[in-house]
MIDOSE-1310 file (N, C-alpha, C; in nm, 2 decimals, decimal comma, always signed):
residues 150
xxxx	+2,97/+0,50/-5,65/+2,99/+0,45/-5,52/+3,03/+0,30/-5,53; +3,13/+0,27/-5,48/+3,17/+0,13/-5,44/+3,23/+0,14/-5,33; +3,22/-0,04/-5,32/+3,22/-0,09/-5,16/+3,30/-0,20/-5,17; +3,39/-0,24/-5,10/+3,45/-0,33/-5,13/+3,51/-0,46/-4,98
xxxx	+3,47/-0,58/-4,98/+3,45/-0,66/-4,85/+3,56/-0,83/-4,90; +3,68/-0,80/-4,77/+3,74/-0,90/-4,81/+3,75/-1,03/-4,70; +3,79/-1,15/-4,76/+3,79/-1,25/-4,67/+3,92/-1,34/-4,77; +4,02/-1,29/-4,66/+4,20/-1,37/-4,71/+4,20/-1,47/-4,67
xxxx	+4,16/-1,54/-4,50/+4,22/-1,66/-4,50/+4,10/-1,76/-4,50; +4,15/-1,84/-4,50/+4,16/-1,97/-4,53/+3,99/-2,01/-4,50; +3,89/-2,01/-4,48/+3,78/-2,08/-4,40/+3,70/-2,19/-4,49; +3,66/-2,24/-4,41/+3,60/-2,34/-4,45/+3,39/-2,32/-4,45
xxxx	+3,30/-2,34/-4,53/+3,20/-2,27/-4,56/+3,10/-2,39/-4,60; +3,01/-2,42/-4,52/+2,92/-2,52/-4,53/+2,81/-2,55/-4,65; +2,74/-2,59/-4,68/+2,67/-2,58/-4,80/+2,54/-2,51/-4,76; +2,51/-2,42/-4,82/+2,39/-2,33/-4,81/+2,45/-2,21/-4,71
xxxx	+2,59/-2,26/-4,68/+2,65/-2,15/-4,57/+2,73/-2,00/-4,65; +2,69/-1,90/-4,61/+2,80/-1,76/-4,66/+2,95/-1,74/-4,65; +3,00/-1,70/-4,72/+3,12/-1,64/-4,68/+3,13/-1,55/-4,61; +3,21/-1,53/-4,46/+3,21/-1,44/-4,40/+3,34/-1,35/-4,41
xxxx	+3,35/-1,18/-4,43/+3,36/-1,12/-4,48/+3,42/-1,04/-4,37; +3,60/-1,02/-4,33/+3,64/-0,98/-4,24/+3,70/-0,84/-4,23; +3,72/-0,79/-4,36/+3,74/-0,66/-4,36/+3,71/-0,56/-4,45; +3,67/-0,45/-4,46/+3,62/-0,38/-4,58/+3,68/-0,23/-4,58
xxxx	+3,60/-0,17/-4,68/+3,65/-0,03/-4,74/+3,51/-0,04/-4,77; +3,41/+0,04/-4,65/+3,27/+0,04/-4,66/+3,20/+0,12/-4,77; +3,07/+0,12/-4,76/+3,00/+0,21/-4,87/+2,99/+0,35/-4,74; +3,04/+0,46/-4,81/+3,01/+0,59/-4,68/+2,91/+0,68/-4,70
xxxx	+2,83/+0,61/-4,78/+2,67/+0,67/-4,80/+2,56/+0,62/-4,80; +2,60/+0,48/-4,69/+2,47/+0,41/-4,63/+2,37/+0,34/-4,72; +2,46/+0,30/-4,89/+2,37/+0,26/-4,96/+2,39/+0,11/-4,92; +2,51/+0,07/-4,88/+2,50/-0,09/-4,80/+2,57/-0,12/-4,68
xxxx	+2,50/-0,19/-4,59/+2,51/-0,23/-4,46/+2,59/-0,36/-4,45; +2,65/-0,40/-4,38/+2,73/-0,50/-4,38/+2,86/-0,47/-4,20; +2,84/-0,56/-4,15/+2,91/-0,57/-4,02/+3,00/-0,71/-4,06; +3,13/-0,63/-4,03/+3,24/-0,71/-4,04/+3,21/-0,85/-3,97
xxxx	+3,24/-0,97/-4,04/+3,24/-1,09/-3,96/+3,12/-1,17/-3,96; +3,06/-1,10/-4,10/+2,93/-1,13/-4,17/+2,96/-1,19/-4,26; +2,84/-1,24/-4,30/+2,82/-1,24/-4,48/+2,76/-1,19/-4,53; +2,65/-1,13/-4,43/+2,52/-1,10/-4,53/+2,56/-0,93/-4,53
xxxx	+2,50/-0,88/-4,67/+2,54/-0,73/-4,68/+2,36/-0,68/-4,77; +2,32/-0,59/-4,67/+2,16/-0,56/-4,68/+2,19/-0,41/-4,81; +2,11/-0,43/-4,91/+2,11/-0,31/-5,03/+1,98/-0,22/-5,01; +2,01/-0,13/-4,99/+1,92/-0,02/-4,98/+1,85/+0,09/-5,12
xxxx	+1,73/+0,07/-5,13/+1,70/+0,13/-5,22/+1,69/+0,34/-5,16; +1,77/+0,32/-5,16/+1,80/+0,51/-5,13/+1,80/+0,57/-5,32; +1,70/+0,64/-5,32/+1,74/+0,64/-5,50/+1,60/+0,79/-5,52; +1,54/+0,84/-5,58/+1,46/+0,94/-5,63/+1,42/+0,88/-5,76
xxxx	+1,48/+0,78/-5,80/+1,44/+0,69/-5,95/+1,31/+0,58/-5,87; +1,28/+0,46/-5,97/+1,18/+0,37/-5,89/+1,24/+0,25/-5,84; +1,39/+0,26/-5,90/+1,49/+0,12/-5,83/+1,61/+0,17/-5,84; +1,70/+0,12/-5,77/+1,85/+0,17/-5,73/+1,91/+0,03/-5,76
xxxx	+2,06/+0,02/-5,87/+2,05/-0,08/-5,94/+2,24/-0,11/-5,91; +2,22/-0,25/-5,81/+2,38/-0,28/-5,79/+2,44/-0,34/-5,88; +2,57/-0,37/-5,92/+2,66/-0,51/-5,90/+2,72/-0,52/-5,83; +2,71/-0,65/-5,80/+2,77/-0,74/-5,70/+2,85/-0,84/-5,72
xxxx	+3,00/-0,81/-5,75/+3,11/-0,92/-5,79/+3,16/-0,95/-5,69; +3,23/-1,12/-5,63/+3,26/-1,18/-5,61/+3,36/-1,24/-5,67; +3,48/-1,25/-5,67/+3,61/-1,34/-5,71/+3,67/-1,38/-5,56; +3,69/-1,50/-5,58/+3,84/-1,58/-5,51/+3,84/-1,72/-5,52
xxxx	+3,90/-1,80/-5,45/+3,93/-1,92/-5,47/+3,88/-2,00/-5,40; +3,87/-2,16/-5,45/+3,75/-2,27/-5,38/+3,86/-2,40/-5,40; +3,84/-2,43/-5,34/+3,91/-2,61/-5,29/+3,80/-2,73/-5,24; +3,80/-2,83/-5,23/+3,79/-2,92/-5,14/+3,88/-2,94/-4,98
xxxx	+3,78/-2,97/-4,91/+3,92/-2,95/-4,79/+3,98/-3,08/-4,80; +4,11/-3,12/-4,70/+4,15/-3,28/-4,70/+4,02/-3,33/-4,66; +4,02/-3,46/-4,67/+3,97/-3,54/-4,64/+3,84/-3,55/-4,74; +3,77/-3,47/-4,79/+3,67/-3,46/-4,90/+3,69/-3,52/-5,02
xxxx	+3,57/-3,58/-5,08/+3,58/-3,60/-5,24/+3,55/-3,53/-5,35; +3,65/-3,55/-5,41/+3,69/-3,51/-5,57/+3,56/-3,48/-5,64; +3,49/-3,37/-5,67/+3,44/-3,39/-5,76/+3,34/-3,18/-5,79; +3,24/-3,17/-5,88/+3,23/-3,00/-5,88/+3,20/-2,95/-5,76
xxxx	+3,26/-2,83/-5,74/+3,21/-2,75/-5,61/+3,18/-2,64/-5,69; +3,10/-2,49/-5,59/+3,02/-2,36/-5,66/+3,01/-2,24/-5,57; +3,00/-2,20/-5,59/+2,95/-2,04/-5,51/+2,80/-1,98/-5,57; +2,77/-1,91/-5,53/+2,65/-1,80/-5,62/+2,65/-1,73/-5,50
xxxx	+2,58/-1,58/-5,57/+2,54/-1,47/-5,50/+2,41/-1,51/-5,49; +2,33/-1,50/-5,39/+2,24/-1,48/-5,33/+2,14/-1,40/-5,31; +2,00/-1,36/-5,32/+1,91/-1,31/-5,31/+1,82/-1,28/-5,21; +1,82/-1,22/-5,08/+1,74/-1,29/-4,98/+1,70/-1,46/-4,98
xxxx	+1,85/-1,50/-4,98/+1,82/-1,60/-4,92/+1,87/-1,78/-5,06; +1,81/-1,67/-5,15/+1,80/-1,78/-5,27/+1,92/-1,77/-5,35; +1,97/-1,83/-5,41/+2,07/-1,87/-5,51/+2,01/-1,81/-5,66; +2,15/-1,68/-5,74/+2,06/-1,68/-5,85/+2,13/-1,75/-5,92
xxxx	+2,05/-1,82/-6,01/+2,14/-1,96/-6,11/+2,23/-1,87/-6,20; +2,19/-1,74/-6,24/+2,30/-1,69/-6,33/+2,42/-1,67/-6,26; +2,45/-1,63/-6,13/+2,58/-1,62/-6,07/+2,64/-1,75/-6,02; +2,61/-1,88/-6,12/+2,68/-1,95/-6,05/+2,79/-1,96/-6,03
xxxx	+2,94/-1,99/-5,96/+3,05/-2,03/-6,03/+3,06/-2,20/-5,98; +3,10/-2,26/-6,13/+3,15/-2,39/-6,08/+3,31/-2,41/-6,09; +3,33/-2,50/-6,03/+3,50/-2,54/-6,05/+3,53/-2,70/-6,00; +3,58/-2,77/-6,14/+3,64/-2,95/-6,05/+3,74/-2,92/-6,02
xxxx	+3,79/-2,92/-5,92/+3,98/-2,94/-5,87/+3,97/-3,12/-5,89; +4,09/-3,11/-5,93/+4,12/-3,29/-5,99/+4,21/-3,34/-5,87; +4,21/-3,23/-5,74/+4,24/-3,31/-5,57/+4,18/-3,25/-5,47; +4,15/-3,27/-5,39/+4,17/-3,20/-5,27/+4,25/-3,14/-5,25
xxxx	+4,24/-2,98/-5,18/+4,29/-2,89/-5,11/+4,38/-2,84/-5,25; +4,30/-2,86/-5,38/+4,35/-2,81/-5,54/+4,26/-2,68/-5,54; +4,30/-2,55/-5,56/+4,24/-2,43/-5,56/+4,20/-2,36/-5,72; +4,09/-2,34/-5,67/+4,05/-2,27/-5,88/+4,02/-2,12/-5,81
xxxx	+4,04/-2,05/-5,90/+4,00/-1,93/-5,90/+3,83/-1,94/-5,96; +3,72/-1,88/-5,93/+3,59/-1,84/-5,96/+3,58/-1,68/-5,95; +3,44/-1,66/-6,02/+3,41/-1,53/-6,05/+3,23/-1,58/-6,04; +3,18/-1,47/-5,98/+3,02/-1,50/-6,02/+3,00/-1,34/-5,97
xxxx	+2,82/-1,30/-6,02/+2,83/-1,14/-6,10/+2,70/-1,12/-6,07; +2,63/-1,00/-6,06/+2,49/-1,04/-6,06/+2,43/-0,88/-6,06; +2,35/-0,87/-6,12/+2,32/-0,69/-6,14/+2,16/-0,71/-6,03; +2,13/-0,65/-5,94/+2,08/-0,64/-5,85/+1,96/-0,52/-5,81
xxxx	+1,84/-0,49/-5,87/+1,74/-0,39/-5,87/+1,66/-0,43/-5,70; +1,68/-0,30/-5,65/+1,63/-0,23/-5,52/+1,54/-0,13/-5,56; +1,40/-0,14/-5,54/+1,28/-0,06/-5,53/+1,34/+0,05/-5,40; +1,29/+0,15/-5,51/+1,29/+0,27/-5,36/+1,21/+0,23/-5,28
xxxx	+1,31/+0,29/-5,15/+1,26/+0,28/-5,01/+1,28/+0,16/-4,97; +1,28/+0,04/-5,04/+1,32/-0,10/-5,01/+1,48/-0,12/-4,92; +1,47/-0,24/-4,90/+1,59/-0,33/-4,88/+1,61/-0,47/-4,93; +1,75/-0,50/-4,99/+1,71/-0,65/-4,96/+1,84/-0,69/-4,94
xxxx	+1,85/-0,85/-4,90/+1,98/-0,87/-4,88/+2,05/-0,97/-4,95; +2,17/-0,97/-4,96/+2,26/-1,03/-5,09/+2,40/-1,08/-5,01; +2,44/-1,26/-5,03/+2,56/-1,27/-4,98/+2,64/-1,38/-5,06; +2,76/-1,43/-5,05/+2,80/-1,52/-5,16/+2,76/-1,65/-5,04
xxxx	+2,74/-1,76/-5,11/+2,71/-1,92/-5,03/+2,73/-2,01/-5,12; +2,80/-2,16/-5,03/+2,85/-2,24/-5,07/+2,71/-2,31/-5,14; +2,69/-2,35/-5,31/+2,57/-2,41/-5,31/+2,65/-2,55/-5,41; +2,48/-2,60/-5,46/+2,49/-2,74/-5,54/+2,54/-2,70/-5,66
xxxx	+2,68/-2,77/-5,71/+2,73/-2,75/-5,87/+2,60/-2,79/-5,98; +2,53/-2,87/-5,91/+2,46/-2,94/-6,02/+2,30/-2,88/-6,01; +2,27/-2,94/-6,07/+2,04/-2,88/-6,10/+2,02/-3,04/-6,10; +2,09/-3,15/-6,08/+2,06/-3,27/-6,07/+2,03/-3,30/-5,87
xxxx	+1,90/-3,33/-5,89/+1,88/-3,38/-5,74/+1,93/-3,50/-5,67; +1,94/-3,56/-5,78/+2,01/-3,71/-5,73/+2,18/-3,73/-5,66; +2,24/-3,57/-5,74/+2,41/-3,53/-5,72/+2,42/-3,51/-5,56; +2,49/-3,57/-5,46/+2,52/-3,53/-5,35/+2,61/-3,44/-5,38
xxxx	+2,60/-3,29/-5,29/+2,72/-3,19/-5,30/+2,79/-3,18/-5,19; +2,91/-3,11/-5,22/+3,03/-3,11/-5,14/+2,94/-3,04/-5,06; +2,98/-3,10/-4,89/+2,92/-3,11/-4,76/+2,94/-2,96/-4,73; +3,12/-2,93/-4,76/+3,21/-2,84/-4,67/+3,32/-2,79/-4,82
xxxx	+3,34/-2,65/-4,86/+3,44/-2,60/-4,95/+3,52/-2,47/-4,84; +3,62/-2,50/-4,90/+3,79/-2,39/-4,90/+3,75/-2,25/-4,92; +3,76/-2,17/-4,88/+3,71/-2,03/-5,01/+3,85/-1,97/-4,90; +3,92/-1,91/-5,02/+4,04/-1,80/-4,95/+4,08/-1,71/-5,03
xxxx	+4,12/-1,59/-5,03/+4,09/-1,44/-5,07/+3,99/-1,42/-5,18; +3,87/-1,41/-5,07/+3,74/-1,37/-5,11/+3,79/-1,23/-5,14; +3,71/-1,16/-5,26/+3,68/-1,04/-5,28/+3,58/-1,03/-5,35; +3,51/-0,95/-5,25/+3,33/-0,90/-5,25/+3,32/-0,74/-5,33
xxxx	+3,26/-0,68/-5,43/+3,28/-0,57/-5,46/+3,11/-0,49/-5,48; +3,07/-0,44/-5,44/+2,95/-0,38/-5,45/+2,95/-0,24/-5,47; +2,87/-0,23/-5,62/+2,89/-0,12/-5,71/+2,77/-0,04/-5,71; +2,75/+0,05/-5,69/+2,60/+0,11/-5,72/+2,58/+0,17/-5,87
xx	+2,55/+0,12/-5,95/+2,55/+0,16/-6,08/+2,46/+0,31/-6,16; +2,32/+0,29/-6,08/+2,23/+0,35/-6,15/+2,13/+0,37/-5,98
């Protein structure tokens, strides 16, 4: 089973903010929930094992918008809420409204009978506290892919 959730144009995505996710090719077996015009997509442990086991890839592209400064921007997939450090993606564009392609990945265990929920968001490039991060990032043809593996 795969699920697949996309976001083509252009938006703009605040820091600690989701990408929201305007059109899909749903899961048709209710293993995940997601309403167009979201970000957040809820994983269901529907399974007869003791955990029901996703990936969740994310690919598209990140910029600075005009008027922003030059320096790393990031994505990660999300955890109820948290950032997992292993899905980060970073990217420096060397201008504004300079586009990188990212990728971030994340293998996802759901306890039967559970739920939990998982979305991509704009976070801090750095683990340095002192780094101000970009306020506001570009993200344009998002593609969200959620895989039920196991």
């Amino acid at each position: 089973m795969a699920a697949e959730y996309l976001a083509n144009a252009v938006q703009q995505v605040s820091l600690n903010g989701p990408v929201i996710f305007t059109a899909s090719i749903p899961c048709r077996k209710g293993y995940v929930i997601h309403r167009d015009e979201s970000g957040v997509f809820i994983l269901r442990g529907v399974t007869n094992q003791c955990y029901a086991t996703y990936q969740v890839t994310f690919s598209g592209n990140i910029a600075i918008p005009e008027g922003g400064t030059v320096g790393p921007i990031a994505l990660a997939i999300t955890l109820e809420g948290e950032p997992l450090p292993t899905s980060r993606a970073i990217y420096t564009p060397a201008a504004v409204d300079q586009y990188g392609n990212v990728t971030c990945t994340a293998i996802i265990q759901v306890r039967n009978g559970c739920c939990l929920s998982t979305a991509v968001r704009s976070v801090s490039a750095s683990n340095d506290p002192t780094v101000t991060p970009a306020p506001v990032i570009n993200v344009q043809n998002g593609n969200l892919v959620i895989d039920r593996i196991a």
